[in-house]
C-alpha positions in Angstrom: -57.1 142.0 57.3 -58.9 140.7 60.9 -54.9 140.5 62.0 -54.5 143.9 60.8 -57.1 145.4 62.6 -56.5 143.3 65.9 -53.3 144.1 65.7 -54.1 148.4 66.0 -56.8 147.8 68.3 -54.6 146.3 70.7 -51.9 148.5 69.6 -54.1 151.5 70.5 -55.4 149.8 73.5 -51.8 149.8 75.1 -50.7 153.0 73.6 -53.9 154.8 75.5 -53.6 152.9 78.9 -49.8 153.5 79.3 -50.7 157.0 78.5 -53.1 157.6 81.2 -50.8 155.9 83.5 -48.1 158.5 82.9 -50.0 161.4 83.3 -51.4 159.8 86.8 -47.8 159.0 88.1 -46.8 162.7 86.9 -49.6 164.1 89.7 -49.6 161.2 92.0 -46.4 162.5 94.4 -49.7 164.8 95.4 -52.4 162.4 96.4 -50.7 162.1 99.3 -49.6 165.5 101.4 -48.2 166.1 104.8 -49.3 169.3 105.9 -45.2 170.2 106.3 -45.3 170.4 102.5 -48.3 172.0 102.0 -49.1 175.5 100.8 -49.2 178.0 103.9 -50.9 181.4 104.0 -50.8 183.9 106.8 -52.8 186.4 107.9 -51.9 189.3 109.3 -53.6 188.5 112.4 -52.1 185.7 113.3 -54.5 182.9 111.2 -52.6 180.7 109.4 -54.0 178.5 106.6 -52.4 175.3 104.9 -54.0 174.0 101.8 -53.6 169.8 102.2 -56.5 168.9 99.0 -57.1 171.4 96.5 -58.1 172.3 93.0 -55.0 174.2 92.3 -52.6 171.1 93.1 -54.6 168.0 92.9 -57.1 169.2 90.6 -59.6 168.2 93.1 -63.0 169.0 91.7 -65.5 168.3 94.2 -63.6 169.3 97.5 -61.0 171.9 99.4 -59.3 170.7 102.5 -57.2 172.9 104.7 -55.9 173.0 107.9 -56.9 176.4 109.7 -55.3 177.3 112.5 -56.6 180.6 114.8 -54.5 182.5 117.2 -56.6 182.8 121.1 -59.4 184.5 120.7 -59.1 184.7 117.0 -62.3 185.5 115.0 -63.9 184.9 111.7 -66.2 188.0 110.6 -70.0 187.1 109.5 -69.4 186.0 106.2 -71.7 183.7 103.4 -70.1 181.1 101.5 -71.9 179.9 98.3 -70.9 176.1 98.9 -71.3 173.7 102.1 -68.6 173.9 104.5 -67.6 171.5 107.2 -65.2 171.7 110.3 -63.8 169.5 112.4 -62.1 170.6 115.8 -58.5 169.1 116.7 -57.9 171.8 119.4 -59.4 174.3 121.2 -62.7 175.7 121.8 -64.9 178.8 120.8 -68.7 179.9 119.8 -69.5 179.5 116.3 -72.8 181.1 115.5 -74.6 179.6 112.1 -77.8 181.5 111.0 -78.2 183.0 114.0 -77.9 180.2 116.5 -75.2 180.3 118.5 -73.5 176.7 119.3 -70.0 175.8 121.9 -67.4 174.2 120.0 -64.3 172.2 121.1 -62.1 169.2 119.8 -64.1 166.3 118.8 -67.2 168.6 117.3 -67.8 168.5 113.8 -69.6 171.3 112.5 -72.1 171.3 109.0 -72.8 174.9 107.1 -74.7 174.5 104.6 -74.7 176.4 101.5 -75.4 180.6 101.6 -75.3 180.2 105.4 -74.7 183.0 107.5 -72.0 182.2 109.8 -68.9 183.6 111.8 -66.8 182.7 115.0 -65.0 183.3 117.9 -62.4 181.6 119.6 -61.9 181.4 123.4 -59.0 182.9 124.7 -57.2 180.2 126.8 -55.5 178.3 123.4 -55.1 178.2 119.8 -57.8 176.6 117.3 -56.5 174.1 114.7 -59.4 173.2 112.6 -59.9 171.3 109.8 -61.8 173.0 107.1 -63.7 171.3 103.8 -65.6 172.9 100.8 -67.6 170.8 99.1 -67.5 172.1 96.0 -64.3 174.1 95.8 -64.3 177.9 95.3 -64.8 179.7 99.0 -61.1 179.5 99.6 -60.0 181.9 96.9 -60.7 184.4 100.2 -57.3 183.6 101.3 -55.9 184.5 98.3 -55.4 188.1 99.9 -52.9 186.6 102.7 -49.2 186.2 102.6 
């Protein structure tokens, strides 16, 4: 009988590993993403936004990536956003304003919102703005949703 039942406990061991290993392989060809094959949405003013990490392909649960991209002079209206958000600035430069204060940004900044902040920003007019944009949790970038 102690045969028996080492027998099924191993059996049910190796049955459960190799089963979680096939459903990680199935989603693993998206743990790693160049932003050529990532999801793209456009706005019609010229903002472009690719999703590299997200809920939706990944099942990330604790973080949004994207890569945000802003025509010259492109703005982003006032807007709140229930989670924390962070930037970081690969190119170009504008005035981001967060609760009020009003701060120069350009490649190399990182920038920290946190959560409920009131925020918006505009981009100088000399170049495009590629920006890398995280929510920590996921959820604010249903917004782009509405774009094509």
């Amino acid at each position: 009988m102690k045969d028996l039942v080492k027998f099924l406990i191993l059996f049910i061991s190796t049955f459960l590993v190799f089963s979680a290993l096939a459903v990680a392989n199935k989603s693993s060809k998206h743990w790693v993403v160049h932003e050529s094959e990532a999801k793209t949405l456009k706005h019609p003013k010229g903002a472009m936004v690719k999703f590299l990490i997200s809920s939706k392909v990944q099942h990330a649960k604790h973080g949004f990536m994207a890569l945000l991209t802003l025509p010259p002079g492109g703005k982003v209206p006032e807007h709140r956003d229930p989670t924390e958000e962070y930037l970081y600035f690969l190119e170009g430069e504008g005035h981001i304003w967060i609760n009020d204060q009003k701060f120069l940004v350009k490649k190399g900044h990182s920038v920290y919102m946190p959560a409920n902040a009131k925020v918006k920003f505009e981009g100088a007019k000399k170049g495009p703005i590629k920006v890398l944009q995280f929510f920590a949790p996921p959820g604010p970038e249903v917004k782009y949703d509405l774009w094509k």
